[in-house]
Structure formats: C-alpha cells, structure tokens
N, C-alpha and C positions, 0 to 999 in steps of 0.2 A: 446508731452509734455503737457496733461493736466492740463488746470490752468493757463497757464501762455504765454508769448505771444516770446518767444526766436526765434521762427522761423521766428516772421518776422521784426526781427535785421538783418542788411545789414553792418551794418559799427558796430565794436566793439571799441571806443578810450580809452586807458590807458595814461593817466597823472600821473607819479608819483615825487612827491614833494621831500624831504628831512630833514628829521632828527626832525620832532616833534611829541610827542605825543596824544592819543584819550583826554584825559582832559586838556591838554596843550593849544588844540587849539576848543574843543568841551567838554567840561565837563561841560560846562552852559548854552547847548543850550537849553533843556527844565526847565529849573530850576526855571525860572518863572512858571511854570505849575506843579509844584510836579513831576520831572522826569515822566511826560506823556505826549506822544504828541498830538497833537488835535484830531487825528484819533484815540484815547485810546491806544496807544500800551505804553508800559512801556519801559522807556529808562536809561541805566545805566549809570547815571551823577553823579555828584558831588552835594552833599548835603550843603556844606560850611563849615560843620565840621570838614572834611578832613586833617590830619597833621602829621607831620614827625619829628624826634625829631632832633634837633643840636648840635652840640660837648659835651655841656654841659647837653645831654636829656631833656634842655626843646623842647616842642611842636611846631612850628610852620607851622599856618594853611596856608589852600590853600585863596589866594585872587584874587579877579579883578584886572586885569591891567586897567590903568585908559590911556585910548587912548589919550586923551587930554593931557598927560606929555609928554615931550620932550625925548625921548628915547627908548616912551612906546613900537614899534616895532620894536624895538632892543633888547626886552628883551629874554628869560635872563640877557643881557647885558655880558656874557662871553658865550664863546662853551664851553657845558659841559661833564662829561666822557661818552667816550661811548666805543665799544669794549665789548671784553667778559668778562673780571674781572672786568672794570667798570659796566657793567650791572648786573651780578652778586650781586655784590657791594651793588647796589643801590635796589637788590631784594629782597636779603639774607644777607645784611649787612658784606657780607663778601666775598674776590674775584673768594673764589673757592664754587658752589655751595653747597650745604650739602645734607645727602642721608636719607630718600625725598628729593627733590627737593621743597618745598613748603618755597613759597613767602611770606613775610609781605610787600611789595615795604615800607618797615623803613628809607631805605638807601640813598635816595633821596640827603637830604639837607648836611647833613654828606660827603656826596661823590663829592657834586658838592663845596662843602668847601676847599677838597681836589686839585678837580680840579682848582680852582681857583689860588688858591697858583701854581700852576703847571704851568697854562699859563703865570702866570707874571713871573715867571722862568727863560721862554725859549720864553720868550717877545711875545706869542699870547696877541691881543686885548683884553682888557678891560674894559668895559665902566666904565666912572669915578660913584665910588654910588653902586657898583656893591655887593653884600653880598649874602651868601649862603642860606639867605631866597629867595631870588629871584626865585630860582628853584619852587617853590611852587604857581607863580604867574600865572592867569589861563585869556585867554584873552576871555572876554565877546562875544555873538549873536551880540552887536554893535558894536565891534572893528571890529569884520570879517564878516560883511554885508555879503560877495559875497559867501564863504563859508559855511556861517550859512545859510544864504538864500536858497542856494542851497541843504541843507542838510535839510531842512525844506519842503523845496517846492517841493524835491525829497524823495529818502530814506537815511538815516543817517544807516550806518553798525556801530553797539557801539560793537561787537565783533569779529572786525576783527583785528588780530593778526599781526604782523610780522612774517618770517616763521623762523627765529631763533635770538638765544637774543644777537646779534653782531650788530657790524658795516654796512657799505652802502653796499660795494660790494658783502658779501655773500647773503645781502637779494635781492641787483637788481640779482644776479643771479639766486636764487630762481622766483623770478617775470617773467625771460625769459627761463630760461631753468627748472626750479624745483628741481634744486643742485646747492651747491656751491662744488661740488667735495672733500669734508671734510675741505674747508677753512675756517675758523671761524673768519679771519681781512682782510682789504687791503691792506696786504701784497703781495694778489694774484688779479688779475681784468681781468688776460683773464684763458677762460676756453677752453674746449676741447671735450665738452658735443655738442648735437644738441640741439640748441634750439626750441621756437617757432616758429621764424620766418625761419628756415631749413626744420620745419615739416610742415609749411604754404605750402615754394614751392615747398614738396615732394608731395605733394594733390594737388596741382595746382590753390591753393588760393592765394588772394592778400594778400600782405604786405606792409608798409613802414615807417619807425623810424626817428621822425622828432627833429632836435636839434634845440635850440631857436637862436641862433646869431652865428653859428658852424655848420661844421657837425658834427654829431652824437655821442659820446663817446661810445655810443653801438654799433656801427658800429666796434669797437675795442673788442668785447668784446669773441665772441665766430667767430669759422671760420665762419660758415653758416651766417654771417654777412659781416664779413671784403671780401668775396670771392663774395657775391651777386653784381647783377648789382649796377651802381649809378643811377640807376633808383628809386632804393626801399629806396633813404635816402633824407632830404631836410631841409631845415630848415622853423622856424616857417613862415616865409612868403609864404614859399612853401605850408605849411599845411593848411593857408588862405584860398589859391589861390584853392586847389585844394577842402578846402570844400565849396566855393561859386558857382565850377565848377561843384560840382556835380561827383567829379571825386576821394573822399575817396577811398580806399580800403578797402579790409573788414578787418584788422586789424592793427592798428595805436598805436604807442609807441611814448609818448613825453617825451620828455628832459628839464627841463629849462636851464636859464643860468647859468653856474656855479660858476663864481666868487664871488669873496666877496661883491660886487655893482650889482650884480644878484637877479635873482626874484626864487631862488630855494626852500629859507625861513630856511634855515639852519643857525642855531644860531652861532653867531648872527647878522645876516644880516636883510635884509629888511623885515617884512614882509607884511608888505602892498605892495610891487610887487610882491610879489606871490599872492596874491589879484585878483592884477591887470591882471596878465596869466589865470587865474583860468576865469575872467570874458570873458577876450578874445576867449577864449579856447571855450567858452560856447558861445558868441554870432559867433561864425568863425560858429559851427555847427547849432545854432537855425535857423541862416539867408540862409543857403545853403537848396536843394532844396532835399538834403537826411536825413534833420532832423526827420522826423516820423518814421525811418528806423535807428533811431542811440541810441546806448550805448556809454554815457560818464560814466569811473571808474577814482575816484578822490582819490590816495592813495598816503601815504607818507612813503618810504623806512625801516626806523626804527624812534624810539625812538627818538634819540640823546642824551642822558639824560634827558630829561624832565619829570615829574612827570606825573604817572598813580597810579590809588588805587588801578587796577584793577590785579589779577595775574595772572602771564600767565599760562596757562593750559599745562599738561602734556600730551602724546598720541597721540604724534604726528609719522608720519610714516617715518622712515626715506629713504631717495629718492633712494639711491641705496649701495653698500656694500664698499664704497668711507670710508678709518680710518678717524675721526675727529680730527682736530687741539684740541689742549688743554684737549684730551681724553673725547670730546664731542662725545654722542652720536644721536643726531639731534632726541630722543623721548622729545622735549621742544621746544615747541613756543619762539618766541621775543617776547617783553611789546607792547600791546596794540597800534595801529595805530588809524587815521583821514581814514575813509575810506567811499565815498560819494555816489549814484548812480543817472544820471543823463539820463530823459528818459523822453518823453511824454508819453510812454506806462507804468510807474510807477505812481498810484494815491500819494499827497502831503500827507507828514506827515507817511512818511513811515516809521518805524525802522525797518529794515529788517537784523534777524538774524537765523541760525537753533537753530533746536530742542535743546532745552538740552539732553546731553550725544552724541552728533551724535560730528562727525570731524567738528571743528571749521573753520570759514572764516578763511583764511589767503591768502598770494600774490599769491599762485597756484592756488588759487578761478579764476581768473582772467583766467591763461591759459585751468582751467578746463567749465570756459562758454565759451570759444572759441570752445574747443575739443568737447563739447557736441552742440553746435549750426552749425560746421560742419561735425560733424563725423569724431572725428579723435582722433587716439590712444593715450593715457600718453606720457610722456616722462621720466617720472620716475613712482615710487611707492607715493611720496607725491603728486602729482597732480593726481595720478588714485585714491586715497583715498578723493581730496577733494574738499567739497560741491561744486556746481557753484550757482550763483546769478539769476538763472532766475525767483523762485519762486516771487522776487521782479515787476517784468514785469505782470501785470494781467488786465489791458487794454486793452477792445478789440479794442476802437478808441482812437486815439492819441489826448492828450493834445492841445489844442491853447492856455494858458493863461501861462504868465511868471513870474515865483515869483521873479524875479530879475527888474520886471517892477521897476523903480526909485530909486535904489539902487545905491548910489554913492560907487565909487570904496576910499578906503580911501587912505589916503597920510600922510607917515611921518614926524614929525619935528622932531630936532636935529641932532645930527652928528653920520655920521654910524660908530661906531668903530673901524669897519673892514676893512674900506674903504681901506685901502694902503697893507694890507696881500693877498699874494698868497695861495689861499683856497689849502685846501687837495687832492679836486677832478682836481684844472687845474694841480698838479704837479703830480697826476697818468694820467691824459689826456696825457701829456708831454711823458713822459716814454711809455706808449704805444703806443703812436705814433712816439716815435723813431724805432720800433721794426717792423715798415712798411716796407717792401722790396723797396726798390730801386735800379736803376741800376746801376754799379759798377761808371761809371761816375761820381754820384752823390755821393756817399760815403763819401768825404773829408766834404761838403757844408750841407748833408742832414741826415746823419744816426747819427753821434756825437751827444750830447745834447749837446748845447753852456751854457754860464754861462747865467743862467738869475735869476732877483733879483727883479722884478715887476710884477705887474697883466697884463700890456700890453705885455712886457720880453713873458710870457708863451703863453698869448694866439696867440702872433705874431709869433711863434717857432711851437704852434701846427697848426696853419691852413696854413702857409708858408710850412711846412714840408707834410701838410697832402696833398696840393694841389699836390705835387713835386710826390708824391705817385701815386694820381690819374690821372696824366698823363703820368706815365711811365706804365699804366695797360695796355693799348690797347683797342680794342674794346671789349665789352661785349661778354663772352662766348656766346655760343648757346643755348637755353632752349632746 
C-alpha cells in the first residue's frame, strides 16, 4: 500500500457514539481559520450564515452553544425526529423522499418543532426553554476540548456519511455487518447476516466487543456474536486492562453506556461524558505499550436529528438483494456523521477525505480498512465498493506529542432532563435479551420480560437475565 503506513496498524479500535451530527458537534472546528486547517486542507464547516426556516418561514441561523449556561450539554434540550420520514423530513421537507432524491437539509427546525410537540405528548423529556430553534445550535472547538482536540490534532473526516438515512440500528448494522437486511428502523436489532466479527474468526484473526458498564448489546446482535466465546466480549474496564496489558486484539468494537445518565451523547443526554469516554478511550491506548501500532476510529451511528447543511450523496451501492423497508432502495447515504481518526502515524491537522466523484466515507469505510489491512473478503457489495482510511496513515515514525496535552475533560451544570426515562436502546437491550436461550428450568424466572418501569428496572432485568444465559452455555466450543 504505497503512501501510506496500514501495514503496520496491529490494533484497529472502533468507538461509535450516538445520534449527532458533522456540524452538530464539529461544524466550527476550523472556523476560526476560514474553514482551513493549519496544514492547508480545506474543511467543510459552517460559515455562521447557515439557516433553516420555522413554521412561519422566517430563517433561523445556525449559533454557538454557549458552554457556560446551564443546560448547555443537554442541548437540543429534547430528542429529536429521527427514522426514515423524520429524516426525509428534515432533508426534503417532506417524509416521503421526492424523485431525485436531492436535499436542501430546509427541514431541520420545522421538523424538530414537530417533534417536540410529539414528546410532550407521550411525556418524553423536555428540557424547560426548549424551542425548535435549538436544533440549529452548533457546539463550539471549546465546548468539546477532547473531541475537537482530537480531530485537530489528528484527521477530522468532514465527509463521512452514515450508511443510510435512518435510525441507530440499521446503521450499527451497516457498521458490523455492511446491511441491515432491508430494515430501515428499530423495529428489527438482530440480524442473520455474518458479520465482522464471524469473518475475523473465519481467517483466524483477533476480535473483541467491549460494552462500557454491561455486556455488550452487540453481542446480541448477529449469531457470529451471540455464539462466539465470552472470551471475545468485556466491558470498558476490561478494554483498560487489556490495552495497558498489551493484550488488544486486532479489532475492537466499543459500546458506551446506554442509559439516559450515560456517556453515549444521544440527545439529550450528557454530552460532556461522552467527552469524558472519548478521552479515556484515548489515554487507555496512548498509555499501553501497542500505541504506535493503533487506529482509533471515532464515529457516531447516525444523525439523530441534528442539523447538517451538508447533503447526502446519492450512489451508494446497495449491500445485497435484501427489499427495503419503506420501498428504500439503499442507492442514498444517511446525513453527515462526527467522524475522527486517531493515530501517531497520522501527521495533525489532517482532513482526510476521497477524491471527489470516487464512493464516499461511510461506516463500511471502517470494516473496509480492516478487510484490506488483513486481507480479507466483503461481506457485502457496500463495503467491497467502499473506500478505507489508510491514505490518512502516511508517517513513517510514530508521533510522541499529545494534542490533548492539558485539555480539561468538561463537565456539565444543570439538570439532565432525561435523567429518570428509560432510553430506546435499554428497552431493545431488554427484548433481546429476553430472546437468550435458556434452560427449560429457568423459563418461568428468566425468559418472560417482568414489568419494568425505571432505568435500574431494565438494566437490572438485562444483566440479571444475560448472566442466567451465560451460565447455562457450558464450556466454550472448540475452535
């Protein structure tokens, strides 16, 4: 691989976040600079002009969130629409796309207006203040130190896509397998496909999927997961331990916490602890002794609603001959992702994207630099089509300086809105984790879902139930 330095990456780690968008959380990272980075590349940010019209068609621009106010990482300050007529919605101002498919993203502040009225409804959180300007609110290089730093100090991908314009589950399944088997919502979270991590152990490479305060939701997600040893899963203390040991494998999936008082950064929850993992995340591998030998990729699942200017491209290849939900034909991208890379063999100030007209970044990027740094075949037609990230790697000696040197991790005031809701993701954890085998014994105590009506309620149900699981497996197959 002339140019570039992919061969000699040992450890690939995927961190994928949750539910915000490229200018959401990064559309002002070069903006002091005229959208250019110090290294001259030109970056597709937000100029300030930016704006989206409200019920009434006037304009409302994009602004700074001001860190210092009491709520400021809780903004939005509502969850807003997401799915495939919300995004739609919010692209084409209208739920069902139009033929082109070509975007104005008009529908932002309109649609998140909509949504608001919709959670007070059906009593989702609110923060008090909360207005459908909000979606337009863009949080500064100072509010997110650890992530701007990162993206500064590394390469910053300004087009890297989601791989379809939906909700979480079809794009983490894109992220692991390269299909969601024509699911377009999460209505569906386990699939039937191989994933990465099936085509790791069928080449006889390392794997292991690390959940932050849990085991793994991915571990539920495709067989070649739920069937593999419990060797290949652990949680974030586990993925510490093993990268201070030295003892990474060569491709690592993280999870954050899920819950509403979680660090996933899913609106609208905390985002200053997603901050805080992102930082962890990074000092767990600079301090371990496989650092000059690692790829950290810093991506966030979809959108969530959050505002992007940018549209999403058409041309995309669809993964296999799977009919799409809602008469989707998987030739469209999802809106614009945060998408980081994180390396000493990347020089700072990177923005690293392809050519114009070539297949855009997207989540299959991610299983496509795995496939090409091991040698090892698609798993669909959308990841054999698309690009991987190595051209970013062009150091022939590894980095020693730390653009995170004195970077305070930030911390929110006020009160989390969400705090006392049971998130979307612990009540599909729940459910699929009822769907665990267990032995007829346990049926009555383990297989039922009980009523449950709090954040402890689920998460008590899923790791109670999942443990009930793991010990009626046995001992590990035989490789």
């Amino acid at each position: 691989m002339p140019g570039t330095q992919l061969s000699a990456v040992q450890h690939i780690v995927h961190l994928m976040l949750e539910n915000r968008s490229f200018d959401h959380l990064l559309g002002f990272l070069y903006a002091d600079s005229g959208n250019t980075s110090p290294a001259g590349a030109a970056f597709e940010g937000l100029t300030g002009q930016e704006s989206n019209p409200d019920s009434s068609g006037q304009p409302v621009s994009v602004f700074k969130i001001n860190a210092g106010d009491p709520g400021a990482y809780f903004m939005p300050g509502a969850d807003p629409g997401e799915g495939y007529a919300n995004t739609n919605s919010q692209l084409f101002g209208t739920g069902t796309a139009p033929v082109p498919p070509v975007a104005a993203n008009q529908g932002f502040v309109t649609n998140f207006d909509a949504t608001i009225a919709w959670d007070q409804r059906v009593g989702r959180s609110v923060q008090a203040g909360t207005t459908a300007a909000n979606i337009m609110g863009i949080f500064s290089p100072e509010a997110l130190p650890v992530l701007s730093g990162l993206a500064r100090g590394y390469a910053v991908c300004d087009h890297w896509f989601s791989s379809v314009p939906t909700e979480t589950f079809p794009n983490r399944a894109f992220a692991c397998a390269a299909t969601s088997q024509g699911h377009m919502n999460d209505g569906t979270a386990s699939y039937t496909v191989q994933s990465i991590f099936g085509l790791l152990t069928a080449h006889s490479l390392t794997w292991k999927i690390y959940g932050y305060d849990e085991q793994p939701l991915t571990r539920k997600n495709f067989p070649d997961t739920t069937n593999a040893p419990d060797a290949n899963f652990g949680e974030f203390s586990a993925f510490t331990g093993d990268a201070a040991a030295g003892q990474l494998p060569q491709y690592c999936f993280l999870e954050p916490g899920w819950g509403a008082t979680g660090n996933s950064q899913h609106p609208n929850y905390d985002v200053s602890l997603g901050e805080k993992l992102i930082h962890d995340v990074y000092y767990a591998l600079r301090g371990g002794p496989g650092w000059d030998q690692t790829l950290l990729i810093i991506t966030y699942d979809e959108h969530g609603g959050c505002y992007d200017h940018v549209p999403p491209p058409s041309g995309a290849v669809p993964p296999d001959n799977s009919p799409g939900e809602f008469g989707f034909d998987f030739t469209r991208f999802g809106v614009r992702v945060p998408a980081v890379l994180v390396s000493p063999l990347i020089p700072a100030g990177t923005v690293f994207r392809v050519a114009d007209g070539s297949m855009p970044l997207d989540h299959t990027s991610v299983l496509k630099t795995v496939e090409t740094r091991w040698g090892l075949p698609a798993l669909t037609g959308r990841d054999a089509a698309a690009p991987d990230v190595s051209g970013a790697l062009t150091l022939d000696t590894p980095r020693t300086d730390d653009p995170l040197a004195g970077v305070t991790v930030p911390v929110s005031s006020g009160t989390n809105p969400a705090a006392a809701d049971v998130s979307h993701i612990q009540q599909i954890n729940a459910e699929l984790t009822a769907q665990l085998p267990v032995a007829a014994e346990q049926l009555r105590s383990a297989l039922v879902l009980p009523a449950m009506r709090t954040p402890a309620d689920y998460d008590e149900y899923t790791r109670s139930r999942t443990a009930i699981w793991k010990a009626g497996r046995g001992p590990a197959p035989a490789e």
